[in-house]
VEXVEX-821917 format. One line per field, with one value per residue: residue number from 0; x, y, z of N, C-alpha, C, CB in turn. Coordinates in pm, whole numbers, plus 50000, padded with zeros to 5 digits. Glycine has a CB too. Example, Ala and Ser with C-alpha at 12.3 -4.5 7.8 and 13.67 -1.06 7.14 Angstrom:
# residues 2
pos	[0; 1]
nxx	[51319; 51285]
nyy	[49431; 49775]
nzz	[50780; 50708]
caxx	[51230; 51367]
cayy	[49550; 49894]
cazz	[50780; 50714]
cxx	[51320; 51290]
cyy	[49670; 50003]
czz	[50780; 50787]
cbxx	[51131; 51408]
cbyy	[49553; 49940]
cbzz	[50905; 50572]
***
This chain:
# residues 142
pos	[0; 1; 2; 3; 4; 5; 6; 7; 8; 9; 10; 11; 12; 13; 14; 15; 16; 17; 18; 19; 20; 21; 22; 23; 24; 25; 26; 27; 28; 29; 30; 31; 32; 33; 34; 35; 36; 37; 38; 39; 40; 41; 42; 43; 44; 45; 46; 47; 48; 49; 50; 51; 52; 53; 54; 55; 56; 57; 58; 59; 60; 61; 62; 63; 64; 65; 66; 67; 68; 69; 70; 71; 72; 73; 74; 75; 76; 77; 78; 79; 80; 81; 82; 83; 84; 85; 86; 87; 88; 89; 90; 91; 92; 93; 94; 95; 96; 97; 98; 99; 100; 101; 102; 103; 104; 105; 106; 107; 108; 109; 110; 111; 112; 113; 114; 115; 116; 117; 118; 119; 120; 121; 122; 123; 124; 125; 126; 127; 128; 129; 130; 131; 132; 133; 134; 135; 136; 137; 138; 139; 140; 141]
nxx	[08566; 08291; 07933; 07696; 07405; 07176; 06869; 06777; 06635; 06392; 06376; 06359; 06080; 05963; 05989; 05865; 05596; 05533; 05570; 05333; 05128; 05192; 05144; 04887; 04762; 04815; 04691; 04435; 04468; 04484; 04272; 04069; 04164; 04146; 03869; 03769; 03886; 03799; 03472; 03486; 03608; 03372; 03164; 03255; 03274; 03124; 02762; 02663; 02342; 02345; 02535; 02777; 03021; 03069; 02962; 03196; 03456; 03627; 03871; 04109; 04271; 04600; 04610; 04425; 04096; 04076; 04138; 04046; 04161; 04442; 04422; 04651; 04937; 04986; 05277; 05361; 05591; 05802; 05750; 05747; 05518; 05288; 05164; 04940; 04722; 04488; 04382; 04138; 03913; 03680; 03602; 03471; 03270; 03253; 03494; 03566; 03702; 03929; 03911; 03740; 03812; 04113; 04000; 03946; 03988; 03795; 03608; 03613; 03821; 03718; 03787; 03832; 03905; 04176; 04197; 04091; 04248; 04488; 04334; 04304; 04588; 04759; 04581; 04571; 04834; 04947; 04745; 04845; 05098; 05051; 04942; 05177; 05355; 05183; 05160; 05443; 05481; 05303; 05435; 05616; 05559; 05505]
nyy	[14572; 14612; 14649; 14643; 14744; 14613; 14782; 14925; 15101; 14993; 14760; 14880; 14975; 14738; 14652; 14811; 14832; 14543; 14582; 14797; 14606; 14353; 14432; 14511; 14233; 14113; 14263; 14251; 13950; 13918; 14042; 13848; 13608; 13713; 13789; 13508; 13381; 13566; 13480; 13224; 13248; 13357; 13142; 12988; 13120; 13159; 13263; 13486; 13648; 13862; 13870; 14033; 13964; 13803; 14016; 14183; 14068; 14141; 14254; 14510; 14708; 14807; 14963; 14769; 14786; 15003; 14828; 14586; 14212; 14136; 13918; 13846; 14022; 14107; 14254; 14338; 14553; 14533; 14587; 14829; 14984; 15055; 14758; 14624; 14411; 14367; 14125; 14116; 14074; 14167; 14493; 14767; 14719; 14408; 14360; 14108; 13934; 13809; 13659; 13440; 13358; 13208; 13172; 13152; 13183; 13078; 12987; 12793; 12800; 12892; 12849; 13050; 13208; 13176; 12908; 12912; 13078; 12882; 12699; 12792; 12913; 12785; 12789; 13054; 13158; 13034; 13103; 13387; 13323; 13244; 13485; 13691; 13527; 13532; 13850; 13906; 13754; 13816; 14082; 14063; 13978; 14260]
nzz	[18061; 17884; 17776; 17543; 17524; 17255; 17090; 17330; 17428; 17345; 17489; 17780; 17754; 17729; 18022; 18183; 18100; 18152; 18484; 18502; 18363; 18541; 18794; 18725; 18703; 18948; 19121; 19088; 19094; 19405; 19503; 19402; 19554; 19792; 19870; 19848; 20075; 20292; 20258; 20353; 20596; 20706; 20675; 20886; 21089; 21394; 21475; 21617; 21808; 21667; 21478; 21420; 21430; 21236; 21052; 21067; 20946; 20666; 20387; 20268; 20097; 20211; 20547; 20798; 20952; 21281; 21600; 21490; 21409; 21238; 20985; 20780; 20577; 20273; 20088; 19800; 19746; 19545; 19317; 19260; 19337; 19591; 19693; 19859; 20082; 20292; 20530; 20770; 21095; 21305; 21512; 21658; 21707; 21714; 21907; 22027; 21842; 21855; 22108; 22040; 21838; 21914; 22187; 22540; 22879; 22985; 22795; 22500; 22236; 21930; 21606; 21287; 21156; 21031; 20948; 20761; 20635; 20603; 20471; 20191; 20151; 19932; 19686; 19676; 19636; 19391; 19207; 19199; 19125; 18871; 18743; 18768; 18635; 18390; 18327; 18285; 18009; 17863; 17816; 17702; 17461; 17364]
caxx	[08470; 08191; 07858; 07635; 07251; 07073; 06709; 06795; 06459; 06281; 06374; 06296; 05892; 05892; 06012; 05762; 05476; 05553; 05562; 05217; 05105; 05228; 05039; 04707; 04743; 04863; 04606; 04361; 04481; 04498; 04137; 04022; 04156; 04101; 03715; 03751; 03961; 03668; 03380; 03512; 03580; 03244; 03118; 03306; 03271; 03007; 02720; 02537; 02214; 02363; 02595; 02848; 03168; 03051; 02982; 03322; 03511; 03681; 03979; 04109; 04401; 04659; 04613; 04297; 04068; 04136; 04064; 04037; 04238; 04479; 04513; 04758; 04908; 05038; 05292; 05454; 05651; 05951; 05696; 05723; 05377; 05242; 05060; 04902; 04652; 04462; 04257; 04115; 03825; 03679; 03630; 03486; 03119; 03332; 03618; 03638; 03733; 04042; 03872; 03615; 03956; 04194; 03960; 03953; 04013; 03652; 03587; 03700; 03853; 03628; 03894; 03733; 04026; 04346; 04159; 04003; 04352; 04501; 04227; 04294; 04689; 04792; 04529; 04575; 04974; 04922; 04658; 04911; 05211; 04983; 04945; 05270; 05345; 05091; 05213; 05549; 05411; 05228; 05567; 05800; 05513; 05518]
cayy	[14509; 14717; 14579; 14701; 14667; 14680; 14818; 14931; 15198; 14917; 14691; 14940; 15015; 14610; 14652; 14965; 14799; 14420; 14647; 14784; 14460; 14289; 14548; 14492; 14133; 14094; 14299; 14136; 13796; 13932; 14116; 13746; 13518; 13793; 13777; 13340; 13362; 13638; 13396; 13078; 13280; 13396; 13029; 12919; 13122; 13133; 13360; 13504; 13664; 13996; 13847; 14169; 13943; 13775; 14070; 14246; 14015; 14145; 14293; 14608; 14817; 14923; 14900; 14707; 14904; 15001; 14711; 14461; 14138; 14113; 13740; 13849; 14117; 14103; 14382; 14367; 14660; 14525; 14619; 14988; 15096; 14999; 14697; 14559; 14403; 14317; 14055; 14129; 14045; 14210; 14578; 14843; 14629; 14303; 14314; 13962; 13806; 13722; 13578; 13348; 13281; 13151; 13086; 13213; 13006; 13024; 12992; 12707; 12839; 12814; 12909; 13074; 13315; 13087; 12767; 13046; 13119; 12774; 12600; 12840; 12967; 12681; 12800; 13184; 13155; 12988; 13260; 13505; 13331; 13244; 13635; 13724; 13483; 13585; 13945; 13913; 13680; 13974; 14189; 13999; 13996; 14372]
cazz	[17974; 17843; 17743; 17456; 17462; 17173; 17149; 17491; 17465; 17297; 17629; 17918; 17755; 17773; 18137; 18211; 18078; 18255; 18602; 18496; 18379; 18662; 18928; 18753; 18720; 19089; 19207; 19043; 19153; 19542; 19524; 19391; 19639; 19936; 19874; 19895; 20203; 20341; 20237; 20385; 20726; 20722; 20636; 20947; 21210; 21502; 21405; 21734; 21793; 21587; 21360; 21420; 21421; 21073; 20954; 21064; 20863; 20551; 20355; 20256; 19997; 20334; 20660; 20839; 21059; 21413; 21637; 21427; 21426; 21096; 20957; 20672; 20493; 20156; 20025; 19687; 19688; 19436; 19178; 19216; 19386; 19723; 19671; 20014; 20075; 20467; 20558; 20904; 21132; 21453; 21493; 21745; 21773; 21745; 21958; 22065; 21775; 21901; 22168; 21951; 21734; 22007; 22326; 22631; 23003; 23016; 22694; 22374; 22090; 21776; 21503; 21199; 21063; 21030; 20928; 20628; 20468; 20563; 20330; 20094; 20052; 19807; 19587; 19642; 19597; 19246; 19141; 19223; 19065; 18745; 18739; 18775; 18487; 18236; 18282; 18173; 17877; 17801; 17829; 17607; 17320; 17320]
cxx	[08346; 08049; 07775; 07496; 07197; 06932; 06705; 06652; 06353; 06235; 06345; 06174; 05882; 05886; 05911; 05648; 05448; 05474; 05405; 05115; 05064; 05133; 04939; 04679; 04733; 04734; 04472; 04363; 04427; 04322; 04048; 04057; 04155; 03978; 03709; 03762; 03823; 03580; 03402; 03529; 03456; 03159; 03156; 03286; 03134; 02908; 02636; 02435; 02295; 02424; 02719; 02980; 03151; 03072; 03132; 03420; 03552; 03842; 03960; 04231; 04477; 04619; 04394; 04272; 04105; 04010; 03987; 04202; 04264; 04513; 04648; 04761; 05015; 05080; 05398; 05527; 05818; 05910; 05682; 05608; 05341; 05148; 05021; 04799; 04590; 04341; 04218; 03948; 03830; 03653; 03563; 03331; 03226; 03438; 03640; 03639; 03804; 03954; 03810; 03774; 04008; 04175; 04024; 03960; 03875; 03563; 03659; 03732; 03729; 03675; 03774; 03822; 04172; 04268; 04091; 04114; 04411; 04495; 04287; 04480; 04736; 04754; 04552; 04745; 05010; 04848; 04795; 05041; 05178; 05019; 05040; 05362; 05301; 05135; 05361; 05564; 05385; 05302; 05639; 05715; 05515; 05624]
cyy	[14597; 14569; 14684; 14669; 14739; 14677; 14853; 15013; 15080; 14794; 14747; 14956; 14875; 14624; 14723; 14894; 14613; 14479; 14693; 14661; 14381; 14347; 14541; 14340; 14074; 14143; 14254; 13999; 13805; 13944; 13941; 13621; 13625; 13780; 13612; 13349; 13432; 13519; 13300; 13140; 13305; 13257; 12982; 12973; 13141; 13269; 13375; 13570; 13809; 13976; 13944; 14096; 13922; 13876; 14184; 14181; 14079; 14210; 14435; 14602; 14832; 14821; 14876; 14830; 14898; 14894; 14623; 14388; 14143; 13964; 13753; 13992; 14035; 14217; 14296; 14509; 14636; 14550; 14762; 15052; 14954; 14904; 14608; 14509; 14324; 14269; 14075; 14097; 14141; 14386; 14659; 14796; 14523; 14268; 14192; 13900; 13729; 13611; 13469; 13284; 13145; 13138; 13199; 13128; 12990; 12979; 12907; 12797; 12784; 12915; 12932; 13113; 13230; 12986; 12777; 13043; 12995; 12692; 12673; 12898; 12857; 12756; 12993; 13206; 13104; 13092; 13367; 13480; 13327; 13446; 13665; 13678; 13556; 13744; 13985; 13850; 13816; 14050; 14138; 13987; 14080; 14414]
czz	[17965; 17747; 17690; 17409; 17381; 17193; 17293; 17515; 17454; 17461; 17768; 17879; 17778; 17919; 18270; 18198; 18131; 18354; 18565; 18495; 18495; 18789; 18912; 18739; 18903; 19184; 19209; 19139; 19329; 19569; 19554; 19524; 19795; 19957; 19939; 20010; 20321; 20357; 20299; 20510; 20774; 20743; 20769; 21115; 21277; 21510; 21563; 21733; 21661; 21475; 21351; 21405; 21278; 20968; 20923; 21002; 20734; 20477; 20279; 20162; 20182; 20471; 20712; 20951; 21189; 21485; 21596; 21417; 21282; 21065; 20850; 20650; 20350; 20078; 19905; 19617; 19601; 19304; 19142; 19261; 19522; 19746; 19848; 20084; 20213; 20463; 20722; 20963; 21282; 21403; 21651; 21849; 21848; 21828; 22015; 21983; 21792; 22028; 22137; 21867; 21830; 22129; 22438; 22781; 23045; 22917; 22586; 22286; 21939; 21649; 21374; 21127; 21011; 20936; 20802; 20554; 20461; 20443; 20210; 20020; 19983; 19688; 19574; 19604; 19452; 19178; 19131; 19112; 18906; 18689; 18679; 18614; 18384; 18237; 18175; 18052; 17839; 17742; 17705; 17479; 17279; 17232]
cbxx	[08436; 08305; 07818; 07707; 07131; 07085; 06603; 06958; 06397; 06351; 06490; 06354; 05784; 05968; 06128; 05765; 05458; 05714; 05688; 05210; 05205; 05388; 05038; 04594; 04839; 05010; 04607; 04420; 04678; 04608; 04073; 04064; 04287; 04121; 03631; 03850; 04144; 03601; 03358; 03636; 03642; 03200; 03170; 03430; 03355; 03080; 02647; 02565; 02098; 02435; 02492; 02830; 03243; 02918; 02856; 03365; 03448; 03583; 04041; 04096; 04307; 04549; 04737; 04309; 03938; 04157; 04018; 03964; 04207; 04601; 04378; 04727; 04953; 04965; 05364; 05386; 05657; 06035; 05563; 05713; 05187; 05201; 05096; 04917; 04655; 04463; 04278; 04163; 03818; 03857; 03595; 03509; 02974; 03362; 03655; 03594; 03755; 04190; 03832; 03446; 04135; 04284; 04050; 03855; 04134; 03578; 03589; 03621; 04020; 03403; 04051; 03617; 04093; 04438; 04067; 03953; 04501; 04455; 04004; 04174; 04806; 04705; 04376; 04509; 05044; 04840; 04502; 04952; 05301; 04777; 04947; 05304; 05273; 04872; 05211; 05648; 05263; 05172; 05676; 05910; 05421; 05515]
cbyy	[14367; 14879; 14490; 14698; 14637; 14640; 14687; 15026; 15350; 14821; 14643; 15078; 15088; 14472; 14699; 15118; 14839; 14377; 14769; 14840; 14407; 14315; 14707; 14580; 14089; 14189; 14411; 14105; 13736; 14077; 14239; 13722; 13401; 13943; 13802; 13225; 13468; 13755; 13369; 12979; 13370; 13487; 12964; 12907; 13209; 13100; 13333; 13549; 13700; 14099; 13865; 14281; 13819; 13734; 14121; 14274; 13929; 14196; 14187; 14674; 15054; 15121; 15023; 14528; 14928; 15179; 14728; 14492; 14027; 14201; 13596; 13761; 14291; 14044; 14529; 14317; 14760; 14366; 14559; 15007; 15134; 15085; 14600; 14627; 14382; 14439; 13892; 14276; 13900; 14161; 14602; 14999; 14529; 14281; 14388; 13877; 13805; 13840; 13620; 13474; 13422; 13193; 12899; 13297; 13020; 13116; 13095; 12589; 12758; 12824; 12777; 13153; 13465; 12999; 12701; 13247; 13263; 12746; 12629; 12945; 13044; 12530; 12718; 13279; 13071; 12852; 13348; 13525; 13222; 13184; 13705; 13677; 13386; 13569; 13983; 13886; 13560; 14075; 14179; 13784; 13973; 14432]
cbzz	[18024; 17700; 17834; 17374; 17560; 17059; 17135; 17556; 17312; 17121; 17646; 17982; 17589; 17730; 18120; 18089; 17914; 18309; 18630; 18419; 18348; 18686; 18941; 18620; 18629; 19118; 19205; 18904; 19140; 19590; 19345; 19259; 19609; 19946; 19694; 19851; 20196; 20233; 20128; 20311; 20755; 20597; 20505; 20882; 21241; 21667; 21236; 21837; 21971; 21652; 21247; 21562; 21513; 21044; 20950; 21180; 20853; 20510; 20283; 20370; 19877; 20338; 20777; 20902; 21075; 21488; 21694; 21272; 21501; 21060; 20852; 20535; 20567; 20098; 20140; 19596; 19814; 19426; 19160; 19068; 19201; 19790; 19522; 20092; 19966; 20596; 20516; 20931; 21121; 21559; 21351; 21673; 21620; 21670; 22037; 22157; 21690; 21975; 22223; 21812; 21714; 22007; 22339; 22607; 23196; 23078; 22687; 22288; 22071; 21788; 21458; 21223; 21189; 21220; 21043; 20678; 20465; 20616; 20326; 20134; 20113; 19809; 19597; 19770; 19694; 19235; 19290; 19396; 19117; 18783; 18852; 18909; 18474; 18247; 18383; 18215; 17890; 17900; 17987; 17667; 17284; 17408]
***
């Protein structure tokens, strides 16, 4: 059995330009609910005389810095380019975030990072799939 597509050029530039599409919508979407997720950890956790954990809080393209705690990553590589995106806290001032996260035996836990994307993946998993959507909309009008 043999199968015969027509417009077959006309159907791989839709396909080409989706995958673009798709990569700046996506990244988009991620950038947007990575900042919330940021902001609401920041909002939450325990600010001491310096502030150095607060301000070690944020996200990155790749991998998070050294010694820092990662709460997520996010790769979409079925789209053809390395999309990845790291939320992390803590760093080379900060190193006890984990500790301030998940407590210590002398020490309570006063969660800031978990209880940050919690609140928030519902609403960042919809952003994303919206995205994902409206690109190939995009695609199939071309």
């Amino acid at each position: 059995m043999t199968v015969k597509i027509l417009n077959r050029a006309r159907l791989e530039r839709k396909l080409r330009a989706m995958s673009a599409n798709a990569k700046r919508e996506i990244r988009a979407a991620l950038e947007v609910s990575a900042a919330e997720i940021v902001a609401l950890a920041k909002s939450l956790v325990p600010v001491g005389d310096t502030g150095e954990l607060r301000d070690s809080i944020g996200w990155t393209w790749g991998r998070a810095p050294k010694g820092s705690m990662t709460l997520g990553r996010v790769a979409a590589d079925s789209l053809g380019a390395d999309l990845t995106i790291t939320i992390y806290a803590g760093n080379s001032e900060a190193f006890y975030a984990r500790w301030v996260e998940f407590g210590t035996e002398k020490a309570a836990a006063q969660p800031y990072f978990y209880p940050a994307y919690r609140a928030l993946r519902r609403r960042v998993r919809s952003r994303t799939r919206r995205a994902v959507n409206k690109a190939g909309k995009e695609a199939a009008k071309a």
